[in-house]
C-alpha positions as CSV (number, residue, x, y, z in Angstrom):
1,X,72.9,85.4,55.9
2,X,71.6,88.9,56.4
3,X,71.3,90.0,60.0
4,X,68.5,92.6,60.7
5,X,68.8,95.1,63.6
6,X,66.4,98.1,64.2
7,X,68.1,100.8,65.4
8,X,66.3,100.1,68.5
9,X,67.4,97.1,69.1
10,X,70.9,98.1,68.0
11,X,70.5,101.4,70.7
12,X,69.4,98.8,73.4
13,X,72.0,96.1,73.0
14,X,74.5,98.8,73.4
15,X,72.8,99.8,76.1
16,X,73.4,96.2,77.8
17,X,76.6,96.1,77.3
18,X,77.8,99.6,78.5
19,X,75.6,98.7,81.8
20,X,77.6,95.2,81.8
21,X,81.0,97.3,81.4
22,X,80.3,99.7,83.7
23,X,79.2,97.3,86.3
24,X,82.3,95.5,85.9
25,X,84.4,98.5,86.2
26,X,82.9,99.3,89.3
27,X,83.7,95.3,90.8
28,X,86.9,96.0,89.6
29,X,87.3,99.4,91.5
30,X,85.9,98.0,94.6
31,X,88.5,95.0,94.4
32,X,91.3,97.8,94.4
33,X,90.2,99.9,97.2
34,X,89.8,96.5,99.1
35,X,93.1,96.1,98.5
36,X,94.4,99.1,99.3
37,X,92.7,99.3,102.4
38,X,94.4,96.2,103.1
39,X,97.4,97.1,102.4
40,X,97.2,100.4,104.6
41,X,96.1,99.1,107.4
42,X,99.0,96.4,106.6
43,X,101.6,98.7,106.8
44,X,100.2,100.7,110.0
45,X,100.8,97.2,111.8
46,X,103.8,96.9,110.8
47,X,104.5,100.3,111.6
48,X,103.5,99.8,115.0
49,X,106.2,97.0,115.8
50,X,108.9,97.5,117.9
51,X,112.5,97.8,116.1
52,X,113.0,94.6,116.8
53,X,110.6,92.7,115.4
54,X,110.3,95.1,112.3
55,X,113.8,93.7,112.0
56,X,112.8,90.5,112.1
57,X,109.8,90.9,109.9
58,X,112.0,92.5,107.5
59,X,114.9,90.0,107.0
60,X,114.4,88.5,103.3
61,X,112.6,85.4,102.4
62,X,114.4,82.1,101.2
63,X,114.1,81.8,97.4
């Protein structure tokens, strides 16, 4: 089985593709600054505890 491509076609399958990669790169870099925005405002909370319960909040979790 011979499979025949014009270069074309070739050039505008590629084409697909990188768009499809590069759209997915761009959900995946919008995932992380959604999480790091997250996390940043996060840590400001927990910043803005008292000692105390920063203490509290802090002790370790049960395995």
């Amino acid at each position: 089985m011979v499979l025949e491509l014009s270069s074309e076609e070739a050039a505008k399958d590629l084409r697909f593709i990188k768009s499809k990669q590069v759209s997915e790169i761009d959900s995946i870099k919008n995932k992380i600054n959604k999480n790091e925005q997250k996390r940043i405002a996060e840590e400001a909370w927990y910043q803005s505890l008292s000692p105390l319960k920063r203490f509290f909040r802090s002790s370790p979790k049960p395995s």
